[in-house]
C-alpha positions as CSV (number, residue, x, y, z in Angstrom):
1,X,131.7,179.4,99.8
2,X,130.7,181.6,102.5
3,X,126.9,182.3,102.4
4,X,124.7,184.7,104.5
5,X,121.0,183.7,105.1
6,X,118.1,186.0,106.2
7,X,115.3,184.1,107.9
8,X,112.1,186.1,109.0
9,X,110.1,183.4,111.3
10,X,107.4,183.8,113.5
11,X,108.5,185.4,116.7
12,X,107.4,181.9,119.1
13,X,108.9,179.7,121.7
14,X,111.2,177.1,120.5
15,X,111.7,178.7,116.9
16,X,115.8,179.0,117.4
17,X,115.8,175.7,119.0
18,X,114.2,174.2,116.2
19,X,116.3,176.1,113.3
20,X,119.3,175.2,115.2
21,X,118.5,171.7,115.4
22,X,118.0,171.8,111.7
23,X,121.6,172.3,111.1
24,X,123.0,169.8,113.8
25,X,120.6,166.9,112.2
26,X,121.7,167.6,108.6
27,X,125.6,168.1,109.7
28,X,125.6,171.6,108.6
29,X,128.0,174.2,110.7
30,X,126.8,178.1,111.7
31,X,129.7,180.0,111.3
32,X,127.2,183.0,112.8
33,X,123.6,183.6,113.8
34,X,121.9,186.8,115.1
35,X,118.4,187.1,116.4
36,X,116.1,189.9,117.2
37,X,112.4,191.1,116.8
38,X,111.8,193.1,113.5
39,X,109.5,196.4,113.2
40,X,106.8,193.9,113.5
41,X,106.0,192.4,117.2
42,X,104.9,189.0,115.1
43,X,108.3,188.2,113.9
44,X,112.0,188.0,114.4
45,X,115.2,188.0,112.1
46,X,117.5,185.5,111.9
47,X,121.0,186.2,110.2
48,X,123.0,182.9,109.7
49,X,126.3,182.6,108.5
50,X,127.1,179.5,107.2
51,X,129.7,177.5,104.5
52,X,128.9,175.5,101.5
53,X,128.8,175.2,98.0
54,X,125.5,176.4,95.9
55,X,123.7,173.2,96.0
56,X,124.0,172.3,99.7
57,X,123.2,176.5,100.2
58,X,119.9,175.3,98.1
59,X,119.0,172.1,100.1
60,X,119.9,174.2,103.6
61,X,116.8,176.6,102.2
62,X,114.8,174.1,101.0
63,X,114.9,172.4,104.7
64,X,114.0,176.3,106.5
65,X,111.3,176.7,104.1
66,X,109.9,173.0,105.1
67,X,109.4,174.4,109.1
68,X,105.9,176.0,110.1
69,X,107.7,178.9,112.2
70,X,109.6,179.8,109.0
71,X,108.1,182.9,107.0
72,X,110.6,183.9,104.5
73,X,114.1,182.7,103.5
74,X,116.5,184.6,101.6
75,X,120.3,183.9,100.8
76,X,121.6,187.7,100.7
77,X,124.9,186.5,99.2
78,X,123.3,186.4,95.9
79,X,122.9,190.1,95.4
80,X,124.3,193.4,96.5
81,X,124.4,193.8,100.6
82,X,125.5,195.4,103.4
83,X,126.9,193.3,106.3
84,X,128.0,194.6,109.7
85,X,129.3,193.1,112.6
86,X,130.1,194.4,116.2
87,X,132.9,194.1,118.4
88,X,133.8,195.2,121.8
89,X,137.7,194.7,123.4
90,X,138.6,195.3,126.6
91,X,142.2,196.1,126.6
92,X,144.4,196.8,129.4
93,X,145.6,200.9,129.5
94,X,147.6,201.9,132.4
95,X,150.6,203.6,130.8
96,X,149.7,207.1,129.3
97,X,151.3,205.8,126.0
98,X,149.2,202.9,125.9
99,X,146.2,205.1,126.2
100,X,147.3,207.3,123.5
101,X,148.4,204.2,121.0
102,X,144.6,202.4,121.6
103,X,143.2,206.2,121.1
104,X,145.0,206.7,117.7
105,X,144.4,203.0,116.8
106,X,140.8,203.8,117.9
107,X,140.5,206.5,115.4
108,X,141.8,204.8,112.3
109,X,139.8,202.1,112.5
110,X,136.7,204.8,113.4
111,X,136.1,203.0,116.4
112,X,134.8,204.5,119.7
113,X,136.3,204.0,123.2
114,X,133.5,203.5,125.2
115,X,134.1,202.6,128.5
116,X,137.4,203.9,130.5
117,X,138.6,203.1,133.6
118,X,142.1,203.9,135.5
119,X,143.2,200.7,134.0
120,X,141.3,199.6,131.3
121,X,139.6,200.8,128.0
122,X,136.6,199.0,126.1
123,X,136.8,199.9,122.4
124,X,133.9,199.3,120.1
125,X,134.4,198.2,116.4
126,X,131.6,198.3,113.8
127,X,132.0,196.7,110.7
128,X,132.8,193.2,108.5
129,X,134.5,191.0,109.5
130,X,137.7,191.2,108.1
131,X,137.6,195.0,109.3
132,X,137.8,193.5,112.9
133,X,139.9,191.0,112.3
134,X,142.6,193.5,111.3
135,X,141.9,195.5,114.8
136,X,142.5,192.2,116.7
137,X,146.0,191.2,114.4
138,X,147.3,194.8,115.4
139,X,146.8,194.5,119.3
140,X,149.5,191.4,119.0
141,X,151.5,193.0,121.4
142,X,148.5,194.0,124.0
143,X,146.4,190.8,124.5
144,X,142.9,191.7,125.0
145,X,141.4,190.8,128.5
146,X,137.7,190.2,126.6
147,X,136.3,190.1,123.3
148,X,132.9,189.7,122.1
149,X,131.8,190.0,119.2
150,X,128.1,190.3,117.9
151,X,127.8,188.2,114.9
152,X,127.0,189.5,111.1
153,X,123.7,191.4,110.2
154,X,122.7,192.2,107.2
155,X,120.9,193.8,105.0
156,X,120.2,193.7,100.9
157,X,121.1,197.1,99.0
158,X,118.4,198.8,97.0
159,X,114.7,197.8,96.2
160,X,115.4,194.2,97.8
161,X,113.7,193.6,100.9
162,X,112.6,191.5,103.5
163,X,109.1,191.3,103.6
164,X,105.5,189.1,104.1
């Protein structure tokens, strides 16, 4: 089962490394991980996608908890969230039909075209996974020049939060 893990830790040198190094001792895979400073200077927040089933999700938190630079650890699977990802595609648009198709496929998927050149266009995707997943499966016939794609955020709905 698919599980997404919020991890504030203490915003030092070598804290990824360490966290990271975690996973590769135990055998455990990151599908995803995200990393950036919170509203608080002292700490970053980690979002880590990983697999597994309940108990290994358990022992995986147990381990995070056991390092110093961890401050709080939270498996927002277990409750109502929101998760996000980004993606940007560079796609080649030279023909004025191709720049109308990517437009209108652009706007169902209320995506933005954000960078246009005489014969390119860099679209920007926001949302799960699967969301951009679907974008990629319908540009079969146009394979993208680039993709990158940010990894999942997220975020626990209501009262929930992330906190010290």
């Amino acid at each position: 089962m698919r599980h997404i893990i919020s991890i504030l830790v203490e915003n030092e040198f070598g804290a990824l490394g360490r966290i990271a190094g975690l996973f590769t001792a135990r055998g455990y895979n990151i599908d995803s991980l995200t990393v950036a400073p919170t509203d608080d200077p002292t700490l970053s927040r980690m979002t880590l996608v990983t697999q597994g089933d309940d108990q290994t999700v358990e022992q995986i938190r147990k381990q995070l908890n056991k390092l110093l630079d961890v401050v709080r650890v939270s498996d927002i699977t277990e409750a109502l969230h929101i998760e996000r990802e980004l993606m940007l595609v560079k796609i080649q648009a030279t023909s004025s039909e191709s720049r109308e198709e990517f437009k209108r496929l652009a706007d169902i998927f209320d995506a933005c075209v954000v960078d246009v050149t005489d014969k390119t266009y860099t679209i920007e995707v926001i949302g799960r996974g699967s969301k951009l997943d679907a974008f990629l499966d319908l540009l079969k016939d146009q394979t993208p020049m680039e993709v990158v794609r940010s990894g999942v955020i997220g975020i626990a709905r209501g009262e929930k939060q992330m906190r010290v």
